[in-house]
N, C-alpha and C positions, 0 to 999 in steps of 0.2 A: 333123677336125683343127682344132686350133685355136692360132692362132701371133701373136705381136703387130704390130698395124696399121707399115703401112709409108702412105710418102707415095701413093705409087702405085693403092690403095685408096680415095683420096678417092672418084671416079665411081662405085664398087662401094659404098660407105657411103654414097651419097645417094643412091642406086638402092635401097635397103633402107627409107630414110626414105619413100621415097614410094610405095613396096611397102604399108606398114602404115598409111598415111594415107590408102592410099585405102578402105580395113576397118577402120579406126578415126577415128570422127569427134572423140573427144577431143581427139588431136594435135593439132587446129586452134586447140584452146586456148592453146595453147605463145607465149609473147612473138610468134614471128614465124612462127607455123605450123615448115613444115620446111624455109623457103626457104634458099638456098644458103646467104646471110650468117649465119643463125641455125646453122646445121651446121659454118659453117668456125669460128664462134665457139665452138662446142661443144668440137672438135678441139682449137683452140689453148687454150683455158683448162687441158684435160687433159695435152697437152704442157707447157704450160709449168711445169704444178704439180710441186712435187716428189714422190716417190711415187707417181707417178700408172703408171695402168695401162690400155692401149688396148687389146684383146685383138680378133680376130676368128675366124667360124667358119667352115670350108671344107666344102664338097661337092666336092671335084674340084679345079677353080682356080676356081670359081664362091664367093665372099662370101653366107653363108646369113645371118651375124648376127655382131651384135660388144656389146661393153661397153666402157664408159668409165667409169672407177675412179678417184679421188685419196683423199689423206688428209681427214679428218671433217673433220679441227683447220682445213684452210687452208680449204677448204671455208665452214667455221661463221666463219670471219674475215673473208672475203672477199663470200660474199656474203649470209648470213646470221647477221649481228654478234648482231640481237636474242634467238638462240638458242645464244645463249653459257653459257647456267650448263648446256647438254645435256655439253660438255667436262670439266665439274665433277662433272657426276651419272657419266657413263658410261665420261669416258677416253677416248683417241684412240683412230679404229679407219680403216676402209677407206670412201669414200663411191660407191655406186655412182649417178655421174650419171645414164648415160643404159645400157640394154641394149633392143637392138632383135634381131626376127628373125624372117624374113619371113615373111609370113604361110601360107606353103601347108607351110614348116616348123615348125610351132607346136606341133605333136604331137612330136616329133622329139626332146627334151629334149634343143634346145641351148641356150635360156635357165637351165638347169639347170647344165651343163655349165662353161658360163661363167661364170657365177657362181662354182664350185667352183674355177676356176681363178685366177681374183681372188685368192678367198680364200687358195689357195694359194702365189703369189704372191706375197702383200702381205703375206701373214701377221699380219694382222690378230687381235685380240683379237675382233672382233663386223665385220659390214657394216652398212651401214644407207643406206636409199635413200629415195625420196619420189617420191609418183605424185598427178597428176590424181584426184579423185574419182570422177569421171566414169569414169575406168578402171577399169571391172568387170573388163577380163582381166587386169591387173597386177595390180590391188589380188588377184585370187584366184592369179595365179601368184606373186609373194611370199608368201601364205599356206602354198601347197603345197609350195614349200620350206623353210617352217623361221621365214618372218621373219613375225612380230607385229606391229599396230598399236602405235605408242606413243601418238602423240596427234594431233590435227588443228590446224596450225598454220594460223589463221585469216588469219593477216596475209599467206602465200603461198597460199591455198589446196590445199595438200597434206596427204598422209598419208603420216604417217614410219613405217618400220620396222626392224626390228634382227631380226639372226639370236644376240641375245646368251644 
C-alpha cells in the first residue's frame, strides 16, 4: 500500500535512512550523511514546496520505503539556479529528490511502485531525478525504469535523469 507521509512517520523514515546506509556506502557522501538534521531538512524543503509529493510504502503498518517529489521549476530555482536554461530545453515536470527503500525489500518493486505513483499524482509531463555516482544501484534502478542519463553535472557531482 502506499499512502502519503504523515507527521508521525518521521521515526519510520529515518529508520529506512539508515536501513540503506548501512548497504550503501555512497550515502556517506550526502552534505551530512543521513543524520537527523540532514533528514528533517529533506522533509521540510518537500513540505514546504508547492506541488510537492511525500509518498510512502506499507508492509503492514511497517514503512518499507517512501519518495519525496516537488516540482523541477522550484527545485532548478532554489537550489540549482546554475541549471536554469534545463527549464527552457525541457519544461517543468516532477523532481524526485529523494526515494529510499529498505534494503531486504529491494527486490519487491517498491521503488517502482512509487515512482509510478508520483508520477500519477503530480501528473507530470517527464520525472527527473539525480543520484551520486558512486550509486551503481540507483544509477541501474532508474535505468530499469525508464529514466535516461542526460548529463553529469560537474559542479554537484550528479547524474540527472528523465523518464521523458
Amino acid at each position: 500500500m502506499i499512502r502519503t507521509y504523515s507527521h508521525s512517520d518521521y521515526g519510520c523514515v529515518l529508520k529506512v535512512y539508515a536501513a540503506v546506509e548501512k548497504v550503501s556506502p555512497w550515502i556517506k557522501l550526502l552534505p551530512f550523511g543521513t543524520s537527523e538534521r540532514y533528514v528533517h531538512s529533506e522533509i521540510e524543503k518537500v513540505i514546504a514546496s508547492p506541488k510537492s509529493c511525500f509518498l510512502v510504502s506499507l508492509q503492514g503498518e511497517s514503512i518499507t520505503g517512501f519518495v519525496q517529489a516537488q516540482q523541477f521549476k522550484t527545485f532548478v530555482e532554489q537550489e540549482v539556479p546554475h541549471l536554469a536554461h534545463l527549464l527552457q530545453q525541457y519544461g517543468d515536470g516532477t523532481y524526485v529528490r529523494n526515494i529510499l527503500v529498505r534494503p531486504e525489500q529491494w527486490k519487491e518493486n517498491i521503488g517502482k511502485q512509487l515512482l509510478v505513483e508520483v508520477k500519477r499524482q503530480g501528473s507530470a509531463q517527464f520525472l527527473v531525478t539525480r543520484t551520486h555516482p558512486d550509486n551503481s544501484r540507483g544509477i541501474k534502478f532508474f535505468e530499469k525504469t525508464g529514466f535516461r542519463e542526460m548529463f553529469k553535472d560537474e559542479f554537484a557531482a550528479r547524474v540527472y535523469f528523465s523518464n521523458l
